[in-house]
C-alpha positions as CSV (number, residue, x, y, z in Angstrom):
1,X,4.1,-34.2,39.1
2,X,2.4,-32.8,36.1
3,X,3.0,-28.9,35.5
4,X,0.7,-26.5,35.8
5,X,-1.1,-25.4,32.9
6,X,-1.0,-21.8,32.3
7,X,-4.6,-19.6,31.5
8,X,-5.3,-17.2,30.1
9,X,-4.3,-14.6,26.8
10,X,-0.1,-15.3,26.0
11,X,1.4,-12.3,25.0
12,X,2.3,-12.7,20.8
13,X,3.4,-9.8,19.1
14,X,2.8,-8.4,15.4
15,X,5.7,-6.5,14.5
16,X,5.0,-3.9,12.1
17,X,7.7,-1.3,10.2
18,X,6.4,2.2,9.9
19,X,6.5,4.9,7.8
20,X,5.9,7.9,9.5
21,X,4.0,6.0,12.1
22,X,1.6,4.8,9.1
23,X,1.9,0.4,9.3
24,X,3.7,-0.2,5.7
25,X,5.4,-3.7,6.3
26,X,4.8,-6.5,8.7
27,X,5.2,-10.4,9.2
28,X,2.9,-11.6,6.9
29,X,4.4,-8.8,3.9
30,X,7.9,-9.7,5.2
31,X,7.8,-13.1,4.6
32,X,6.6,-12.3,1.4
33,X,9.4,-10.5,0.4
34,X,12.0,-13.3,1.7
35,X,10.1,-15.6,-0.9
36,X,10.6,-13.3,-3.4
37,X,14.0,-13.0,-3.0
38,X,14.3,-17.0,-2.9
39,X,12.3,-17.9,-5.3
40,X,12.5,-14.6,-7.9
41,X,8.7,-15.6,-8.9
42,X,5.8,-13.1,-7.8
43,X,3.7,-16.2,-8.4
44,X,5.8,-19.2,-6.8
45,X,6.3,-16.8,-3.9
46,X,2.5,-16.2,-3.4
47,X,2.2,-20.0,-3.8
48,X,4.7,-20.3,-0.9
49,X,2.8,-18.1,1.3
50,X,-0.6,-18.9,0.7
51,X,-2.2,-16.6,-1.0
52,X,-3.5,-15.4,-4.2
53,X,-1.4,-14.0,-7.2
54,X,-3.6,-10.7,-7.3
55,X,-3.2,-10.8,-3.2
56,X,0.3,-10.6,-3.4
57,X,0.6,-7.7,-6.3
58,X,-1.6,-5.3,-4.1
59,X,0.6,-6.2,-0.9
60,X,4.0,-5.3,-3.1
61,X,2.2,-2.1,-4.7
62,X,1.4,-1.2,-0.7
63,X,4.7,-1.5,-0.1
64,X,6.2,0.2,-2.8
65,X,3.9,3.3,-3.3
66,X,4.8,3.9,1.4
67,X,8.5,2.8,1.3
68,X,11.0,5.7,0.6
69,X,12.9,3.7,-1.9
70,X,11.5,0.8,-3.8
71,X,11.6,-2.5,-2.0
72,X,10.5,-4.7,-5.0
73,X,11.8,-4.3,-8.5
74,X,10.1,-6.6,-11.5
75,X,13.3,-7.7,-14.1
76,X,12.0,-8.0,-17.3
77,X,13.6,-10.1,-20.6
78,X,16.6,-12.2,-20.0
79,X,17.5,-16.1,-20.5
80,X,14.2,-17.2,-18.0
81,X,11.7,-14.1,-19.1
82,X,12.4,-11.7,-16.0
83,X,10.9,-11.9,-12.8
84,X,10.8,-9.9,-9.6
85,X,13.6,-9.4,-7.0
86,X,14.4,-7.1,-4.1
87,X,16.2,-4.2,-4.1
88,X,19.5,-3.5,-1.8
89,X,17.1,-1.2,0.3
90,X,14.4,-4.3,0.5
91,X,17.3,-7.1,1.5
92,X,18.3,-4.5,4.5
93,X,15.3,-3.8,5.5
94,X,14.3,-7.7,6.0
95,X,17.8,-8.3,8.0
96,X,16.8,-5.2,10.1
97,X,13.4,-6.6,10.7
98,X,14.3,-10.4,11.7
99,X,17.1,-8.7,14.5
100,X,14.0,-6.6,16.1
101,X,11.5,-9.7,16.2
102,X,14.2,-12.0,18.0
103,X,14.4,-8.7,20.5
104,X,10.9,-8.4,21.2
105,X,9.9,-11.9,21.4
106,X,13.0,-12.1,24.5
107,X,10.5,-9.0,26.0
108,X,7.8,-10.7,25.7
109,X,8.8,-13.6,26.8
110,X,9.9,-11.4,30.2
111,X,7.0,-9.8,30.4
112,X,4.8,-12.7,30.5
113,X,5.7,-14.0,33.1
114,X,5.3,-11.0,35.4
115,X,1.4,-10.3,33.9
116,X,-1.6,-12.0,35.5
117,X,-4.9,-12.1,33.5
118,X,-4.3,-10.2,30.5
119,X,-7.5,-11.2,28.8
120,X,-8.8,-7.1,29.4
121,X,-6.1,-5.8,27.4
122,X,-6.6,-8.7,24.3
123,X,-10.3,-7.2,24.3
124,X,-9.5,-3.8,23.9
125,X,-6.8,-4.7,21.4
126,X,-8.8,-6.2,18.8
127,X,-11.4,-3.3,19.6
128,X,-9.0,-0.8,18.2
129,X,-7.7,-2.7,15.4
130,X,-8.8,-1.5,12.2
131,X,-7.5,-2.1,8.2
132,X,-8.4,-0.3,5.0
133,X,-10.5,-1.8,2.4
134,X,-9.2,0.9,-0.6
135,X,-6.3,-0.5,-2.7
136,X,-4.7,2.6,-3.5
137,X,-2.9,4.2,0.1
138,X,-0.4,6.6,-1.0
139,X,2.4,8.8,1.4
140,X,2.5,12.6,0.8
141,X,3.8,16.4,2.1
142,X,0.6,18.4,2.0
143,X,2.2,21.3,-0.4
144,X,-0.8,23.6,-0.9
145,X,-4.0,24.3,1.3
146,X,-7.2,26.5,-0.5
147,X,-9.9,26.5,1.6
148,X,-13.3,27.8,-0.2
149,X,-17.0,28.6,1.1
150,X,-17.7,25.0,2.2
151,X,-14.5,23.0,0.7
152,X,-11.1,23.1,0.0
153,X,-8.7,22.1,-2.1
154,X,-5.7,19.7,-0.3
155,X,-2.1,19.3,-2.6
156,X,0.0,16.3,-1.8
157,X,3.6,16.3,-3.1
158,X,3.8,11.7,-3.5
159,X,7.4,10.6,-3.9
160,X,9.1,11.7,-6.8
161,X,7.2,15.0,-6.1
162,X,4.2,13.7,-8.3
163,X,1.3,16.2,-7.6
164,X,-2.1,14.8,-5.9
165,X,-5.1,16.8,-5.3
166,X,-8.1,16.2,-3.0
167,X,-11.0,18.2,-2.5
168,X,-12.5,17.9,1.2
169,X,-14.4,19.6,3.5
170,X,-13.7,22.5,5.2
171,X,-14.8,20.6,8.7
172,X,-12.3,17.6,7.5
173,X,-9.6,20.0,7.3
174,X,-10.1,21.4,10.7
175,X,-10.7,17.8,12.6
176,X,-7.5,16.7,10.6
177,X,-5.3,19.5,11.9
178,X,-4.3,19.6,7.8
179,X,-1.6,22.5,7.4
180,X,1.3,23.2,4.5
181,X,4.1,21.0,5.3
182,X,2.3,18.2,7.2
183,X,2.4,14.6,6.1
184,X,-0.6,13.2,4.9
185,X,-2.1,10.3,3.4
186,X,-4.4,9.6,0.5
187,X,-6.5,7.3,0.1
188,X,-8.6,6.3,-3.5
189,X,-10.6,3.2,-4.1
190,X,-9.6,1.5,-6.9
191,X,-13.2,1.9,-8.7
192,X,-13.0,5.3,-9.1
193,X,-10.0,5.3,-11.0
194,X,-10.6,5.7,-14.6
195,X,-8.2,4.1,-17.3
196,X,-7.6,5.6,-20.6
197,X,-4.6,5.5,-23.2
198,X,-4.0,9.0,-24.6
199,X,-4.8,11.6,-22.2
200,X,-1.5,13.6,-22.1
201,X,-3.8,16.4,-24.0
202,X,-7.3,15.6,-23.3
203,X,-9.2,17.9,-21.5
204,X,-11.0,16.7,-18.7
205,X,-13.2,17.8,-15.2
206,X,-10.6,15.6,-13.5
207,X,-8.1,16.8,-11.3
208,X,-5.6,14.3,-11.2
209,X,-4.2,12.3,-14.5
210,X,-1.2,10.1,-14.0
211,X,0.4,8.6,-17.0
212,X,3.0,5.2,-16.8
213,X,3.4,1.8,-17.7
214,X,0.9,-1.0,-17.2
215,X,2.6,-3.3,-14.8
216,X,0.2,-5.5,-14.4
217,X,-3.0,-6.8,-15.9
218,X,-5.6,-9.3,-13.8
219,X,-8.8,-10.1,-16.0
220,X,-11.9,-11.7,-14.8
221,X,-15.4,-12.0,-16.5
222,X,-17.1,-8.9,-15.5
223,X,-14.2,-6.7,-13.7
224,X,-10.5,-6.5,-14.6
225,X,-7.5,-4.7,-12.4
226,X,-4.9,-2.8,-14.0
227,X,-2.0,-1.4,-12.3
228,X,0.2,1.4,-13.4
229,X,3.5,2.3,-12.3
230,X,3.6,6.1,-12.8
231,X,6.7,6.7,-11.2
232,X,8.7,7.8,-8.3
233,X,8.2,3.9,-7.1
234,X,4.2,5.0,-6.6
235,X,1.7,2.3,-8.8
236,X,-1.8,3.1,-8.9
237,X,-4.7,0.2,-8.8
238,X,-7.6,0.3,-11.0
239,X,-10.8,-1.9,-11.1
240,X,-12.6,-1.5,-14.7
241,X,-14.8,-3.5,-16.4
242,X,-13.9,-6.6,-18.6
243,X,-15.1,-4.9,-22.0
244,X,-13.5,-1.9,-21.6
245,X,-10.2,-3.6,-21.2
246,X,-11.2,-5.4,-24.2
247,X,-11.9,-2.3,-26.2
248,X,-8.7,-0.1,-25.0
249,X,-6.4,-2.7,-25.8
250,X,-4.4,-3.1,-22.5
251,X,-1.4,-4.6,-22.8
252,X,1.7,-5.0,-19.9
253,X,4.4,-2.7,-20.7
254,X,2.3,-0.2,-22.6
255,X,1.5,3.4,-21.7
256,X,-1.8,4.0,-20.1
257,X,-3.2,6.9,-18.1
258,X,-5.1,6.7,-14.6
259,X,-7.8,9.6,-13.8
260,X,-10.0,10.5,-10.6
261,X,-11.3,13.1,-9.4
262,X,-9.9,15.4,-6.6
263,X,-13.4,14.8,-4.1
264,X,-12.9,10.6,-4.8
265,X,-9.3,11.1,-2.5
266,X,-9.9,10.5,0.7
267,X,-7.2,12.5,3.3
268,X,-5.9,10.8,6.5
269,X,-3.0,11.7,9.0
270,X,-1.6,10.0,11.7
């Protein structure tokens, strides 16, 4: 007798890591890292997963910037030219990961067959189900609140206690519930980030001026990204044009300077 074929939705699951409730690593930047580890190439292991070089830099940066400790570290010189390997903290974190998955899918397995129809709940799933389109999402202590006649003035302490200020509405701060001493999130799009190479004096309307190394360099025709690590394990994204790349020289490994403006920061909470 041939079995009966079941209908209906199957339960699956997409395990995600959090950082104070905010989604920071998943399967699909979990298996990442696993190729990393095997393969100690950024580009072999993006080749492995399927999925662009520049795709696989952002999902690190993600990473990196929301994780308490780095999870990624890029090796540089040596016998093969450096590379990129995990960190201690990234290697546990995977092991940790793999022994939940094998947990859940066992529940899920249970549950399954005690559910009927569970096509209601996959519709309402994928109705709440949302991602970012800004490159730059960066974990912060909100240190200092001003609030003025319309705005105020929001202080995030990043990791490594870098300062980052963003200038919101005085509605946004209400409907946020923001208060000194509550995590926070911001949020900047990677084109309205400014690049520049001396700015350590330069006097500017801009808030917010963080100077590093440039980790990476992606050049197209028209646009090129540039990412800086400015420390604390935080990088910050930046999409500028080809011929001002051209004309400031950028090199990886040099010192470079990223600037925005307090009202381009975008606030979110959990």
């Amino acid at each position: 007798m041939q079995a009966k074929k079941k209908t209906g939705v199957l339960l699956d699951s997409s395990l995600w890591f959090n950082r104070e409730d905010h989604k920071f690593l998943g399967g699909d930047r979990i298996e990442l890292l696993e190729r990393i580890d095997e393969l100690g190439s950024i580009t072999k292991a993006a080749r492995a997963v399927g999925i662009s070089y520049k795709t696989a830099w952002d999902q690190i940066n993600t990473i990196n910037n929301l994780a308490e400790k780095p999870l990624v570290e890029r090796l540089t010189g040596g016998r093969g030219g450096g590379g990129t390997s995990l960190t201690a903290e990234g290697k546990r974190l995977i092991a940790e990961y793999r022994i939940i998955q094998g947990e859940l899918r066992t529940l899920l397995d249970n549950l399954g067959s005690r559910l009927g129809d569970s096509n209601g709940l996959f519709q309402f799933l994928r109705r709440i189900s949302m991602k970012v389109s800004a490159r730059n999402t960066f974990a912060g202590t909100i240190t200092n609140l001003t609030k003025g006649a319309v705005n105020a003035e929001v202080t995030l302490s990043l990791k490594g206690g870098i300062p980052l200020t963003a200038v919101i509405t005085n509605g946004a701060v209400e409907n946020l519930g923001l208060t000194t001493g509550k995590d926070a999130y911001a949020i900047i799009k990677a084109s309205s980030i400014i690049i520049g190479t001396d700015l350590h004096d330069a006097k500017t309307s801009a808030r917010n001026v963080f100077c590093g190394t440039i980790s990476k360099i992606i050049e197209g025709p028209v646009s090129t990204e540039v990412d800086i690590e400015i420390g604390g394990g935080n990088t910050v994204s930046s999409v500028i044009t080809h011929g001002s790349s051209q004309n400031l020289g950028l090199k990886v490994g040099a010192h470079a300077c990223a600037m925005f403006k307090a009202s381009s920061v975008i606030i979110g909470v959990n």
